[in-house]
PDBQT receptor file of N, H, CA, C and O in Angstrom, charges set to zero:
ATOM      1  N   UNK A   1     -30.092-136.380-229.898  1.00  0.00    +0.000 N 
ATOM      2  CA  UNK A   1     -28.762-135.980-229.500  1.00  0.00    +0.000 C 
ATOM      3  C   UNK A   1     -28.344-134.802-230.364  1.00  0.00    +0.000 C 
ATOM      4  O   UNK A   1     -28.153-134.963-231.570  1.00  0.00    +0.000 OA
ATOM      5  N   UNK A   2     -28.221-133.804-229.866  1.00  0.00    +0.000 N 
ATOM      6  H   UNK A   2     -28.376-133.674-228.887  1.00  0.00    +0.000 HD
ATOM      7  CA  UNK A   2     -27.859-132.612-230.536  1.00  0.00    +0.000 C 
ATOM      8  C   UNK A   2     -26.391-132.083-230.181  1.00  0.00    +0.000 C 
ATOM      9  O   UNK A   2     -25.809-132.284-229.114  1.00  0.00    +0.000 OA
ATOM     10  N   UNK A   3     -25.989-131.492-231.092  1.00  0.00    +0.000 N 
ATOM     11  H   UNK A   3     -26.461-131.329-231.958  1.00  0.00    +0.000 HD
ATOM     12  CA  UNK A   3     -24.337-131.223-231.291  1.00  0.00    +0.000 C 
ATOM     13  C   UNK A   3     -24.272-129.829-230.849  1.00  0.00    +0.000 C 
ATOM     14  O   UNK A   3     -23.495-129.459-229.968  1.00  0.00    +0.000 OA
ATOM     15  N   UNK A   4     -25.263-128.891-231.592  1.00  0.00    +0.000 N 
ATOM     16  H   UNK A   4     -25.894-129.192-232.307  1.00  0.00    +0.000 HD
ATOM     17  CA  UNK A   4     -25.182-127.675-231.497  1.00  0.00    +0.000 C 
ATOM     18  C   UNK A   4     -24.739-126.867-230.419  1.00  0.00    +0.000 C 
ATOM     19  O   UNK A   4     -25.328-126.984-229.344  1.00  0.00    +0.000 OA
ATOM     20  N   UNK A   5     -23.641-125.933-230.545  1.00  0.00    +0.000 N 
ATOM     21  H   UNK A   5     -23.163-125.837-231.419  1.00  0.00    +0.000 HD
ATOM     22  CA  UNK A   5     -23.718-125.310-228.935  1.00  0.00    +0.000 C 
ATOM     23  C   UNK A   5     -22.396-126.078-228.254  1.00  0.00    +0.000 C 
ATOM     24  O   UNK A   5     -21.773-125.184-227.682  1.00  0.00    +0.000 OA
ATOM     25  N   UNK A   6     -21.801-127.171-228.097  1.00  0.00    +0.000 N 
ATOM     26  H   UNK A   6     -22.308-127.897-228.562  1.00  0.00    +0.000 HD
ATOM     27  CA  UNK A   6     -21.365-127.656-227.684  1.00  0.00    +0.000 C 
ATOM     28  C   UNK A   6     -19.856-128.221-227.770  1.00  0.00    +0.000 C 
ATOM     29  O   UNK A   6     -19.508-129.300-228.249  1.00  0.00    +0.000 OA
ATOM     30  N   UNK A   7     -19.180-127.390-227.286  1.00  0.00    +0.000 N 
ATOM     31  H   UNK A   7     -19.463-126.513-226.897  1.00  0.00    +0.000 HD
ATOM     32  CA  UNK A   7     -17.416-127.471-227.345  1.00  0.00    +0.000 C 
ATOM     33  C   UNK A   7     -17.014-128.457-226.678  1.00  0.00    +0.000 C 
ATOM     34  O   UNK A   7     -17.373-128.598-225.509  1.00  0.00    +0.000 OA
ATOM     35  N   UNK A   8     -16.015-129.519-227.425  1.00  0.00    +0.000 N 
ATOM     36  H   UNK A   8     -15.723-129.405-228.374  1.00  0.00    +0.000 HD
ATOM     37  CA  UNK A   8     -15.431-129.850-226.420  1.00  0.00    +0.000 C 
ATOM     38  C   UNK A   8     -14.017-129.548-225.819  1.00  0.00    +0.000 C 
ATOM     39  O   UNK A   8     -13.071-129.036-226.419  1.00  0.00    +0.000 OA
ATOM     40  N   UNK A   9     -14.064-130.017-224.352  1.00  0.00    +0.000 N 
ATOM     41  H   UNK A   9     -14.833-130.433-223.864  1.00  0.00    +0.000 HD
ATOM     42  CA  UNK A   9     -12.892-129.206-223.504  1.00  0.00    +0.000 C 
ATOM     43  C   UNK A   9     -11.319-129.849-223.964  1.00  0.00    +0.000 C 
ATOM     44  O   UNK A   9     -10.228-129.354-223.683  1.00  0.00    +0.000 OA
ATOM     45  N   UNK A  10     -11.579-131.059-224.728  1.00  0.00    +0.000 N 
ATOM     46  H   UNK A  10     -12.466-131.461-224.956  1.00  0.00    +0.000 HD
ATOM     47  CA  UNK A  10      -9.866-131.259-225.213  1.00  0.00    +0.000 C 
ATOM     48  C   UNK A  10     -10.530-132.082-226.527  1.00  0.00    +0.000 C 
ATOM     49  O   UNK A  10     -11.544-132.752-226.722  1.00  0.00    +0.000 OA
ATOM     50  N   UNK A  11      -9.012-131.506-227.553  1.00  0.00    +0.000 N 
ATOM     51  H   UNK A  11      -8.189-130.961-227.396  1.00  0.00    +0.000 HD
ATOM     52  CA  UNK A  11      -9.673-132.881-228.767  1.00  0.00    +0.000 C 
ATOM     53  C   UNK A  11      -9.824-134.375-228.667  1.00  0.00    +0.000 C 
ATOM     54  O   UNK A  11     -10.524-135.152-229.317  1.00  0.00    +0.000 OA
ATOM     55  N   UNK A  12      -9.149-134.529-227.878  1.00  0.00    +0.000 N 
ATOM     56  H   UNK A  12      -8.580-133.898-227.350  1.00  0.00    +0.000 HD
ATOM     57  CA  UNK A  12      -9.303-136.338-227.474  1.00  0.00    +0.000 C 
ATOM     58  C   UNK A  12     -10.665-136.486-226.530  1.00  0.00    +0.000 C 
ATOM     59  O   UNK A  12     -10.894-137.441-225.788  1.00  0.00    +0.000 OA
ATOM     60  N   UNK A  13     -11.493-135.355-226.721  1.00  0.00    +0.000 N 
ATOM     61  H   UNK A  13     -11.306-134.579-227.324  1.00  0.00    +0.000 HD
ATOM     62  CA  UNK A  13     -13.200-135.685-226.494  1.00  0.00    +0.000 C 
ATOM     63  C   UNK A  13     -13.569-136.360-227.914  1.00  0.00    +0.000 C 
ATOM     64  O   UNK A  13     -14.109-137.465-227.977  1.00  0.00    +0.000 OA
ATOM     65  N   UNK A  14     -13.151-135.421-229.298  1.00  0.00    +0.000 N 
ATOM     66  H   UNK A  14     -12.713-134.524-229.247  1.00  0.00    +0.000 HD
ATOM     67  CA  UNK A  14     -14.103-135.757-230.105  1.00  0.00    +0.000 C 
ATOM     68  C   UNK A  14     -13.479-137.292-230.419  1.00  0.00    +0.000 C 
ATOM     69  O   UNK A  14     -14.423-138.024-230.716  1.00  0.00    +0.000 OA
ATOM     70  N   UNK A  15     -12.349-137.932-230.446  1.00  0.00    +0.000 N 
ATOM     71  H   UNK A  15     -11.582-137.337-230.204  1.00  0.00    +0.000 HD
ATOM     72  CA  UNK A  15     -12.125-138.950-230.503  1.00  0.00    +0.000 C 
ATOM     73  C   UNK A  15     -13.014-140.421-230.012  1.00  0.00    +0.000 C 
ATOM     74  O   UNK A  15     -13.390-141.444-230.586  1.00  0.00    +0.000 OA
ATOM     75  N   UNK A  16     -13.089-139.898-228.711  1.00  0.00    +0.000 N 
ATOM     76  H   UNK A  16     -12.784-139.068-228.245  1.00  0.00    +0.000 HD
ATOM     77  CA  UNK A  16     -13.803-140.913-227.641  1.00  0.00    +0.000 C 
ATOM     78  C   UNK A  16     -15.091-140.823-228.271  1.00  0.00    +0.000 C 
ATOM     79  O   UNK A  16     -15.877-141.770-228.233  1.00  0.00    +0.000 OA
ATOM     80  N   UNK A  17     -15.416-139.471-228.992  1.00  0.00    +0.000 N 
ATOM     81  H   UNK A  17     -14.777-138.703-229.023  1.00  0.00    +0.000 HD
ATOM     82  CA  UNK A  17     -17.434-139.643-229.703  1.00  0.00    +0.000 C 
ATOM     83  C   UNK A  17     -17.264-140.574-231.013  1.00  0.00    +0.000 C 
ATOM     84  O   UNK A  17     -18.098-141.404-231.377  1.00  0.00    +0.000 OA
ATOM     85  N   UNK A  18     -15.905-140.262-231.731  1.00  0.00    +0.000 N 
ATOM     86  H   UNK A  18     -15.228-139.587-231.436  1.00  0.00    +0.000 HD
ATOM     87  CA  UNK A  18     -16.305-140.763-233.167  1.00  0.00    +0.000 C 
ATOM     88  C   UNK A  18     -16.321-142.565-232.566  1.00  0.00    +0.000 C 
ATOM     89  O   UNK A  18     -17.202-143.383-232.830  1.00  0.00    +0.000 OA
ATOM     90  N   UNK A  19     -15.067-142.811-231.713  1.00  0.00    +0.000 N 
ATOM     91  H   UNK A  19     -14.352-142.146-231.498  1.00  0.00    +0.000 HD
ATOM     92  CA  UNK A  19     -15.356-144.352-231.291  1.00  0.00    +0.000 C 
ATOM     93  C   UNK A  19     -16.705-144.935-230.842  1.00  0.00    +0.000 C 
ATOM     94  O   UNK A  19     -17.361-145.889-231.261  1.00  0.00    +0.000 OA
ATOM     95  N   UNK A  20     -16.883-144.133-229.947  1.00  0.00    +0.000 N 
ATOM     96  H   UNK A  20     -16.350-143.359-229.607  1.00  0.00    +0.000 HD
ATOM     97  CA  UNK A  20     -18.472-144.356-229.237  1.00  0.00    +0.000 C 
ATOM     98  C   UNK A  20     -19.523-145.026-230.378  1.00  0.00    +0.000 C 
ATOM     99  O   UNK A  20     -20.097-146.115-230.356  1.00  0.00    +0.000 OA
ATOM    100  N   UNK A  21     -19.553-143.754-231.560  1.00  0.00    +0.000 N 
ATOM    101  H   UNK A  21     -19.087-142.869-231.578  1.00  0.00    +0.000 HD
ATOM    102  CA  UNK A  21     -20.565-143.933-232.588  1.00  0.00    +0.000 C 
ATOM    103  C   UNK A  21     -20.267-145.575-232.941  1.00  0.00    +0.000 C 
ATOM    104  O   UNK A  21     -20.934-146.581-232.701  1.00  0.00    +0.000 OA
ATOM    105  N   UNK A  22     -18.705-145.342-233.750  1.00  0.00    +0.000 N 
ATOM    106  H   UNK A  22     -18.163-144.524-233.945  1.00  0.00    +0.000 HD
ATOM    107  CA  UNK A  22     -18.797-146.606-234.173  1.00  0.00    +0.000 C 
ATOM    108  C   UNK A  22     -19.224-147.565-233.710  1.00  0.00    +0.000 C 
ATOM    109  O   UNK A  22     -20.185-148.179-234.174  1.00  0.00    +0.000 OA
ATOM    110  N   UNK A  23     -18.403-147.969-232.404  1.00  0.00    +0.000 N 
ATOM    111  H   UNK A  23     -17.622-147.471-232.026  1.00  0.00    +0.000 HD
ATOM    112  CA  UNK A  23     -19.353-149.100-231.932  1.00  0.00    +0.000 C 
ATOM    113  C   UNK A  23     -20.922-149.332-231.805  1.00  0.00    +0.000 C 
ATOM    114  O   UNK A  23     -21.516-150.410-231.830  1.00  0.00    +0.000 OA
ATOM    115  N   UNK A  24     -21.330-148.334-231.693  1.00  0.00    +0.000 N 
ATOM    116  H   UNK A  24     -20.848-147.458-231.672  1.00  0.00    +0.000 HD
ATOM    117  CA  UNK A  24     -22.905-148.099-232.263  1.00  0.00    +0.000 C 
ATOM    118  C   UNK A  24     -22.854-148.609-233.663  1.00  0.00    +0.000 C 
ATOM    119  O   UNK A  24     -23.366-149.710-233.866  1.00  0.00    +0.000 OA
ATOM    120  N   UNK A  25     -22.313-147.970-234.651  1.00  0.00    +0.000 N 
ATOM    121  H   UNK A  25     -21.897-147.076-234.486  1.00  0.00    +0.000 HD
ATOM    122  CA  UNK A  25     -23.029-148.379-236.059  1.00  0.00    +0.000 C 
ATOM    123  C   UNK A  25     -22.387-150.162-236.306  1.00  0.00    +0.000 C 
ATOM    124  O   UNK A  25     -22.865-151.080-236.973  1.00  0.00    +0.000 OA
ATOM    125  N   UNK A  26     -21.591-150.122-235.760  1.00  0.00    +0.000 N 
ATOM    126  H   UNK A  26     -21.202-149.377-235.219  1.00  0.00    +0.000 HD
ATOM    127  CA  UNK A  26     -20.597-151.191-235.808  1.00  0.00    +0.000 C 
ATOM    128  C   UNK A  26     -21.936-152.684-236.376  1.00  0.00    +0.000 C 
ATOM    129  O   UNK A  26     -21.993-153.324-237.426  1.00  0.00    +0.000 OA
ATOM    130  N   UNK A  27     -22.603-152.726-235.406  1.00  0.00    +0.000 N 
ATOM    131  H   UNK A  27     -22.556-152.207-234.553  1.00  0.00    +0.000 HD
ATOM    132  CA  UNK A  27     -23.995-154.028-235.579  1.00  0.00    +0.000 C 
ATOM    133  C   UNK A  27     -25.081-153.717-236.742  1.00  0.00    +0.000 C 
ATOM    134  O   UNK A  27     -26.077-154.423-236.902  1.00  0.00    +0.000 OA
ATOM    135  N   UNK A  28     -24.830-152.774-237.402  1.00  0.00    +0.000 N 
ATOM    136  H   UNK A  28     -24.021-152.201-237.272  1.00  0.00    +0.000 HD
ATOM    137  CA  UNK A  28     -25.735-152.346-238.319  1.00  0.00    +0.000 C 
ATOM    138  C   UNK A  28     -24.884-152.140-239.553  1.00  0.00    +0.000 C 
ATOM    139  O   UNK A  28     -25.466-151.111-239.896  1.00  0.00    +0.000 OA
ATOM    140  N   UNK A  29     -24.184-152.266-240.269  1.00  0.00    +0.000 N 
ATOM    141  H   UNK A  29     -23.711-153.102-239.990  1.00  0.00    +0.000 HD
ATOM    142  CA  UNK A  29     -23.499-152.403-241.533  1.00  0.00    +0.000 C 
ATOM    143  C   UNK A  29     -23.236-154.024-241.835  1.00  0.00    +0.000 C 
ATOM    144  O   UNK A  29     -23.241-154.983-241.063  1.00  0.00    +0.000 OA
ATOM    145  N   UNK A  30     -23.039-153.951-243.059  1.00  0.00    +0.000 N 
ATOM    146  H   UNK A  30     -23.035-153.173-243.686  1.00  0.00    +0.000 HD
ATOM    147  CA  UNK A  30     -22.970-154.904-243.667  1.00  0.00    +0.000 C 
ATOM    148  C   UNK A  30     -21.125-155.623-243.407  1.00  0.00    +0.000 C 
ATOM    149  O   UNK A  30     -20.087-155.015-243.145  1.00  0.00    +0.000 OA
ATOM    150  N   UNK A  31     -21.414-157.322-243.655  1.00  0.00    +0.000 N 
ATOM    151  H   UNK A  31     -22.257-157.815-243.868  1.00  0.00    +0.000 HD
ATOM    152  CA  UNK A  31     -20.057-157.768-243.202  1.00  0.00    +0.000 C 
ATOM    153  C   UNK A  31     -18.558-157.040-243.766  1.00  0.00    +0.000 C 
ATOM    154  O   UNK A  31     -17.606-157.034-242.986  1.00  0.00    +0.000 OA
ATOM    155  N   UNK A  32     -18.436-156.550-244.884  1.00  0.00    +0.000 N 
ATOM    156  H   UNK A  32     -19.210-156.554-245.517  1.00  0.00    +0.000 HD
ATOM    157  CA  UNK A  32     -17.151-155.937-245.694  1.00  0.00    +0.000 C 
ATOM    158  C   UNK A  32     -17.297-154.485-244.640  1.00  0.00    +0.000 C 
ATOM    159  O   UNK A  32     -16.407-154.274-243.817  1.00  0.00    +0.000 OA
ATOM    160  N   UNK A  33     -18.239-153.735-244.735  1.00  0.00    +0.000 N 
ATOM    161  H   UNK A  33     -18.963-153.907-245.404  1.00  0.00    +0.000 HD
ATOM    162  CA  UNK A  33     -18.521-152.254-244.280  1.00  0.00    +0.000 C 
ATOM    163  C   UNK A  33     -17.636-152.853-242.466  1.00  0.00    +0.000 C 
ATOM    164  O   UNK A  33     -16.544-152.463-242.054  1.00  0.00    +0.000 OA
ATOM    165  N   UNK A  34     -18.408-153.660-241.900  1.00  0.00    +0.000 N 
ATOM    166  H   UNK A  34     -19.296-153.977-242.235  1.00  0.00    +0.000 HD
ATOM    167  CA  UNK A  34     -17.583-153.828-240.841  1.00  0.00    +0.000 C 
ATOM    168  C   UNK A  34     -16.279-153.914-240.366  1.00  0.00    +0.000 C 
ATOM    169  O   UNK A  34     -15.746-153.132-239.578  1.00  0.00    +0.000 OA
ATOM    170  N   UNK A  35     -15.601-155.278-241.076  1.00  0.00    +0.000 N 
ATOM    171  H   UNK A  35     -16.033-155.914-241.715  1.00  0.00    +0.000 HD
ATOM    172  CA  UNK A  35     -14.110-155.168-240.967  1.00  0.00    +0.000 C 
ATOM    173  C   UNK A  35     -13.365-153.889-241.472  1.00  0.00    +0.000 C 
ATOM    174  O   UNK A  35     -12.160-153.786-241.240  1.00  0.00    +0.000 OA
ATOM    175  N   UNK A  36     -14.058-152.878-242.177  1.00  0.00    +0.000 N 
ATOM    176  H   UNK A  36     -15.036-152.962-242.366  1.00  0.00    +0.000 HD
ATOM    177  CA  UNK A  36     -13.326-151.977-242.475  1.00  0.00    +0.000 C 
ATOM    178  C   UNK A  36     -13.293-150.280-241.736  1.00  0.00    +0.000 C 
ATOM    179  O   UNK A  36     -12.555-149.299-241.823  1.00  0.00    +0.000 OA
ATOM    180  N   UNK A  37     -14.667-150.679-240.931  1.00  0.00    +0.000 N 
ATOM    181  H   UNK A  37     -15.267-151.476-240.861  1.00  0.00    +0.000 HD
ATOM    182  CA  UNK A  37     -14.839-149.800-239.740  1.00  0.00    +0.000 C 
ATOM    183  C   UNK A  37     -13.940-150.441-238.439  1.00  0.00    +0.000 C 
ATOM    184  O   UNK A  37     -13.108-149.802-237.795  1.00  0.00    +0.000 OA
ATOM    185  N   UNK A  38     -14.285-151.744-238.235  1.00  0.00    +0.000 N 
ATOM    186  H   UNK A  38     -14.961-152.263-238.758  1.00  0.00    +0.000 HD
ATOM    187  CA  UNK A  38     -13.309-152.354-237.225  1.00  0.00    +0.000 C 
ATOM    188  C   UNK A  38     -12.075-151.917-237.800  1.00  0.00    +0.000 C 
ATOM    189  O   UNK A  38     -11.414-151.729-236.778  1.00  0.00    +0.000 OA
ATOM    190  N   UNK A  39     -11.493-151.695-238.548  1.00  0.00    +0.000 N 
ATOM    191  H   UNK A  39     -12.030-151.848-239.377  1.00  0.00    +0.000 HD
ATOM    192  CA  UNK A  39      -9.744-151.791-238.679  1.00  0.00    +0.000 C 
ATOM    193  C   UNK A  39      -9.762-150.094-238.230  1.00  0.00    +0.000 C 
ATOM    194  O   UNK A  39      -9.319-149.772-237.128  1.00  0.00    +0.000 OA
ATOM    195  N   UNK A  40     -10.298-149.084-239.160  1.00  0.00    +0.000 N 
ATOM    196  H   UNK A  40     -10.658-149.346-240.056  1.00  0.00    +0.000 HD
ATOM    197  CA  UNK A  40      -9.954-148.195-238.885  1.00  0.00    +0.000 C 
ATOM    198  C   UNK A  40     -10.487-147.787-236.882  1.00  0.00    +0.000 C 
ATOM    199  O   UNK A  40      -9.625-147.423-236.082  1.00  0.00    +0.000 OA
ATOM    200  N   UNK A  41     -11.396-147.893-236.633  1.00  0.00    +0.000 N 
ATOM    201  H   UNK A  41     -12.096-148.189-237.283  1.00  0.00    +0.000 HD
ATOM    202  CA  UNK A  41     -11.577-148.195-234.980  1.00  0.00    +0.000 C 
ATOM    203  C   UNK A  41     -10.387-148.651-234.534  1.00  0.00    +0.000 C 
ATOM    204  O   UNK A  41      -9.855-147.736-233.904  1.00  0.00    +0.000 OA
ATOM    205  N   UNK A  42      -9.468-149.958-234.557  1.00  0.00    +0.000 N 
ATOM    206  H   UNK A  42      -9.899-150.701-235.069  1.00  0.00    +0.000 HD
ATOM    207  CA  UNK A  42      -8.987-150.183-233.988  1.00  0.00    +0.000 C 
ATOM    208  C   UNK A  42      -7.372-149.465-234.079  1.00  0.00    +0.000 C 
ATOM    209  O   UNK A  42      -6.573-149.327-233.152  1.00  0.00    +0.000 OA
ATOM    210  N   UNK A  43      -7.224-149.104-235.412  1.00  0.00    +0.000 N 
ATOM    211  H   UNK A  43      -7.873-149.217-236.165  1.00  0.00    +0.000 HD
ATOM    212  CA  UNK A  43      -6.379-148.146-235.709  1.00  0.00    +0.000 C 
ATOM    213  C   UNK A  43      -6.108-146.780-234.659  1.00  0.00    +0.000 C 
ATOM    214  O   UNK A  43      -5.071-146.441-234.090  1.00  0.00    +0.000 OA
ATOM    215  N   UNK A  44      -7.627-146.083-234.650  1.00  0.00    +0.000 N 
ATOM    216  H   UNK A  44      -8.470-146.358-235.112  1.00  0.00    +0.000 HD
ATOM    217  CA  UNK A  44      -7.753-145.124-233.646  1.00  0.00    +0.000 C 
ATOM    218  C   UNK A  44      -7.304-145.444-232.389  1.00  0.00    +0.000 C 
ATOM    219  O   UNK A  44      -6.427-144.721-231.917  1.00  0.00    +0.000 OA
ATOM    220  N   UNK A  45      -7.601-146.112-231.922  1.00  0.00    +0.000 N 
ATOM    221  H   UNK A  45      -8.314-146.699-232.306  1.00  0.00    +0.000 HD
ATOM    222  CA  UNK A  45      -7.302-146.886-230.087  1.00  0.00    +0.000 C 
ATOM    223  C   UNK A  45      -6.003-147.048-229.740  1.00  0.00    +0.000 C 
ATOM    224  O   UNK A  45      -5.669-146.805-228.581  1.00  0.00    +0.000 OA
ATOM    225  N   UNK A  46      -5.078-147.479-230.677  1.00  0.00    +0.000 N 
ATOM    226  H   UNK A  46      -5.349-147.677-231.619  1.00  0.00    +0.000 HD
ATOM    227  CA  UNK A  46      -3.876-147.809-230.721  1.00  0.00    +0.000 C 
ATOM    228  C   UNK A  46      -3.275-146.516-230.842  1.00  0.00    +0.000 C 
ATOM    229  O   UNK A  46      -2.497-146.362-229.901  1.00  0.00    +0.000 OA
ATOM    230  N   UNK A  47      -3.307-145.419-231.675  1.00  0.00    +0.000 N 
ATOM    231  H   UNK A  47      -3.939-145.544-232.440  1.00  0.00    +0.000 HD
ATOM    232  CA  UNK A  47      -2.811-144.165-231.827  1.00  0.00    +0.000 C 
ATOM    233  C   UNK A  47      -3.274-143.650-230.655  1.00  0.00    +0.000 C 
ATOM    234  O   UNK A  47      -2.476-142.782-230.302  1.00  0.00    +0.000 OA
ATOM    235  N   UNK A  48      -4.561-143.800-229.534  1.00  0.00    +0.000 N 
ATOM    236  H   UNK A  48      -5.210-144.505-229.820  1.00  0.00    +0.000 HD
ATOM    237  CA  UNK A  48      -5.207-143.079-228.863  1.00  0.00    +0.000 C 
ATOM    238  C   UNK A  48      -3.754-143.677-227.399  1.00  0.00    +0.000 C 
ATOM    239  O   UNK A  48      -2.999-142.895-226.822  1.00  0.00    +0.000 OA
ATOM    240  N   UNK A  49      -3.804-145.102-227.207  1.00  0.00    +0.000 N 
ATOM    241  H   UNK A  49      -4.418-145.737-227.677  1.00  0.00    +0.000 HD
ATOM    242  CA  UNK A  49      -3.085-145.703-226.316  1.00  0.00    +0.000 C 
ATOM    243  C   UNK A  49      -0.867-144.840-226.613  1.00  0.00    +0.000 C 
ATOM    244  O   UNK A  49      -0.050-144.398-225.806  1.00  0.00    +0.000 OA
ATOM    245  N   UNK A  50      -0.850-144.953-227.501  1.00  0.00    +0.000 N 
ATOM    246  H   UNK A  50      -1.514-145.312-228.157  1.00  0.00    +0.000 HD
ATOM    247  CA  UNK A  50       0.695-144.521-227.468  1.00  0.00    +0.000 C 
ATOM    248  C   UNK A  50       1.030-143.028-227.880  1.00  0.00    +0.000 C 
ATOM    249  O   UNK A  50       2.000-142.615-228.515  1.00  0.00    +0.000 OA
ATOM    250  N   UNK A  51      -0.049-142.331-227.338  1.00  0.00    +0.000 N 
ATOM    251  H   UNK A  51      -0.837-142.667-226.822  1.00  0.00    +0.000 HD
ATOM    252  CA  UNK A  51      -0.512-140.529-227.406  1.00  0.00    +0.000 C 
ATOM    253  C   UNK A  51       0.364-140.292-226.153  1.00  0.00    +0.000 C 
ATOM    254  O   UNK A  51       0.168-140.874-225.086  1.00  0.00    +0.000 OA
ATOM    255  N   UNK A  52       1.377-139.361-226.377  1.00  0.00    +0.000 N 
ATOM    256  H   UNK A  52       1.536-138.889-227.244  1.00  0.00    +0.000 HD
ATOM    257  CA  UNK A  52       1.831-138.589-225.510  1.00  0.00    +0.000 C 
ATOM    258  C   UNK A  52       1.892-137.614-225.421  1.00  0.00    +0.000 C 
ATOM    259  O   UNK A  52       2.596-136.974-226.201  1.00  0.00    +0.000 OA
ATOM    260  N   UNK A  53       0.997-136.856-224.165  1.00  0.00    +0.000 N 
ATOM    261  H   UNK A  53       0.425-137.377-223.531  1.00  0.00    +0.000 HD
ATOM    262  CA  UNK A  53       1.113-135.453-223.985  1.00  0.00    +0.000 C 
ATOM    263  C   UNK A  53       1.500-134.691-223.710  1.00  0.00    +0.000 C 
ATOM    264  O   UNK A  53       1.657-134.642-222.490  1.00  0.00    +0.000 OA
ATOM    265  N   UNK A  54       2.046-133.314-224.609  1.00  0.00    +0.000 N 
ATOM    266  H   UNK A  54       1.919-133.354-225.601  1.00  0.00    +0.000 HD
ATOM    267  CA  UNK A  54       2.943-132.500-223.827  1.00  0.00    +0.000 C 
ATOM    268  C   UNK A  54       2.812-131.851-222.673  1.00  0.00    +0.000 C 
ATOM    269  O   UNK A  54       1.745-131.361-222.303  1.00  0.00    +0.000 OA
ATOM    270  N   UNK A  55       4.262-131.785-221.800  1.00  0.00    +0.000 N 
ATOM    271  H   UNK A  55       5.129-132.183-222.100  1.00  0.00    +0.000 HD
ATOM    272  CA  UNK A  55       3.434-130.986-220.945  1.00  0.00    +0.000 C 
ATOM    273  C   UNK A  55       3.892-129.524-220.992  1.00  0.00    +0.000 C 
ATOM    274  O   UNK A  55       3.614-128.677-220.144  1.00  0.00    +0.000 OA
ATOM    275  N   UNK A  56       4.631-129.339-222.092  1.00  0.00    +0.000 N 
ATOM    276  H   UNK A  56       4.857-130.027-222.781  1.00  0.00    +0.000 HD
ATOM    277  CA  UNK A  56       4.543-127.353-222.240  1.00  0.00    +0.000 C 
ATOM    278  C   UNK A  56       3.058-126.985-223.019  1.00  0.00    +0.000 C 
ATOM    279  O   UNK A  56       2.616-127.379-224.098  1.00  0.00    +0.000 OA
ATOM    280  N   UNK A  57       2.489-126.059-221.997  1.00  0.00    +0.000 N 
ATOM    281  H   UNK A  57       2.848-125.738-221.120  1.00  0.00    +0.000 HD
ATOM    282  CA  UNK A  57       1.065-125.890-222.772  1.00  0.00    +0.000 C 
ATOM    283  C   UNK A  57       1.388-124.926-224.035  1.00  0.00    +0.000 C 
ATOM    284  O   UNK A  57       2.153-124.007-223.740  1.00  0.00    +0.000 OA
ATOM    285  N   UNK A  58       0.993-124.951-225.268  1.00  0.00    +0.000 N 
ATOM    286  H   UNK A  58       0.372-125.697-225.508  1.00  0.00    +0.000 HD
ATOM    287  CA  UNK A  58       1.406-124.220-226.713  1.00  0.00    +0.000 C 
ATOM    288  C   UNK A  58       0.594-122.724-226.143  1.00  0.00    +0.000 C 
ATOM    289  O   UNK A  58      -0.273-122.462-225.309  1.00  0.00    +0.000 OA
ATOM    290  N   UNK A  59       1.070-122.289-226.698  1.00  0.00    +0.000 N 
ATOM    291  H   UNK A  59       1.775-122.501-227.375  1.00  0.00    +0.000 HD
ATOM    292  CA  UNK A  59       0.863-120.258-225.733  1.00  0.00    +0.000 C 
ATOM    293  C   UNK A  59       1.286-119.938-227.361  1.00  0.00    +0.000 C 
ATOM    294  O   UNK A  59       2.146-120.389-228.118  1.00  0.00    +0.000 OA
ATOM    295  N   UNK A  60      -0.197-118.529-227.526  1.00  0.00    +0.000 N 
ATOM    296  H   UNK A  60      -0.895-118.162-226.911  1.00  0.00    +0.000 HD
ATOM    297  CA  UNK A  60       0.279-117.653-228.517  1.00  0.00    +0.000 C 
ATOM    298  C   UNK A  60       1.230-115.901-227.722  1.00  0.00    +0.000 C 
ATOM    299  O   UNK A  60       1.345-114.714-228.029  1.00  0.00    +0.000 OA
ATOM    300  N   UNK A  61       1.459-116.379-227.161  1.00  0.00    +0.000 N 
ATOM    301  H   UNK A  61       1.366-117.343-226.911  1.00  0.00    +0.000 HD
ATOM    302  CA  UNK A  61       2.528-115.083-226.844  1.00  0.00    +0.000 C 
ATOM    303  C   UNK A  61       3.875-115.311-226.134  1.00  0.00    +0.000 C 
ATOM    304  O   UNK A  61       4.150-116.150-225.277  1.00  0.00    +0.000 OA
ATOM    305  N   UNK A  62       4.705-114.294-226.736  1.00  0.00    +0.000 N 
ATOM    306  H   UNK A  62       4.482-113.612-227.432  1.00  0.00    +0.000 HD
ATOM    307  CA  UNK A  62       6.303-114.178-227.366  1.00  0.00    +0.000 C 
ATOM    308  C   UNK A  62       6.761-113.327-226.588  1.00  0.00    +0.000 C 
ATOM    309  O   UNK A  62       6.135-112.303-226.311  1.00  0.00    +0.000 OA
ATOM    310  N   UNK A  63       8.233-113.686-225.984  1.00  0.00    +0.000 N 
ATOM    311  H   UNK A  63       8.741-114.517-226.209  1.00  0.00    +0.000 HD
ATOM    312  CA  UNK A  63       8.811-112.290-225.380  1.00  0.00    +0.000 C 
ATOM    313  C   UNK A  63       9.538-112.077-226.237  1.00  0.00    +0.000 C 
ATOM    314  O   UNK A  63       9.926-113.051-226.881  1.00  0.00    +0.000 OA
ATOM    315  N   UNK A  64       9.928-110.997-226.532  1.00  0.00    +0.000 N 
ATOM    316  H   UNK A  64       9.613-110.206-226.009  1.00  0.00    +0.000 HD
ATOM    317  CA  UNK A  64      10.971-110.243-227.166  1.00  0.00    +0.000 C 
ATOM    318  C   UNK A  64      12.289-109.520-226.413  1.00  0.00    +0.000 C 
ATOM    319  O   UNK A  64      13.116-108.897-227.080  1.00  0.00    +0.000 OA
TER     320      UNK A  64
């Protein structure tokens, strides 16, 4: 799996990867390492669920 090269189209892509992983590494750490990946995981989800998006898109240009 290679990264290189590869933008993603909104930041709440890279979100959905760092979760993804975890649950991947999630079965492979040790019991303390877990609950403390689970909390922060579940931390994320909850901030991810009560995300509201604007809908003025942020623009770098100004009228004068």
């Amino acid at each position: 799996m290679a990264i290189e090269r590869q933008y993603s189209k909104s930041p709440t892509d890279n979100l959905y990867n760092a979760l993804s992983l975890m649950q991947r590494w999630l079965p492979l750490l040790k019991e303390a390492d877990k609950w403390n990946v689970s909390h922060v995981k579940e931390m994320m989800i909850h901030w991810m669920r009560s995300f509201k998006s604007s809908a003025v898109m942020p623009t770098d240009v100004f009228e004068i």
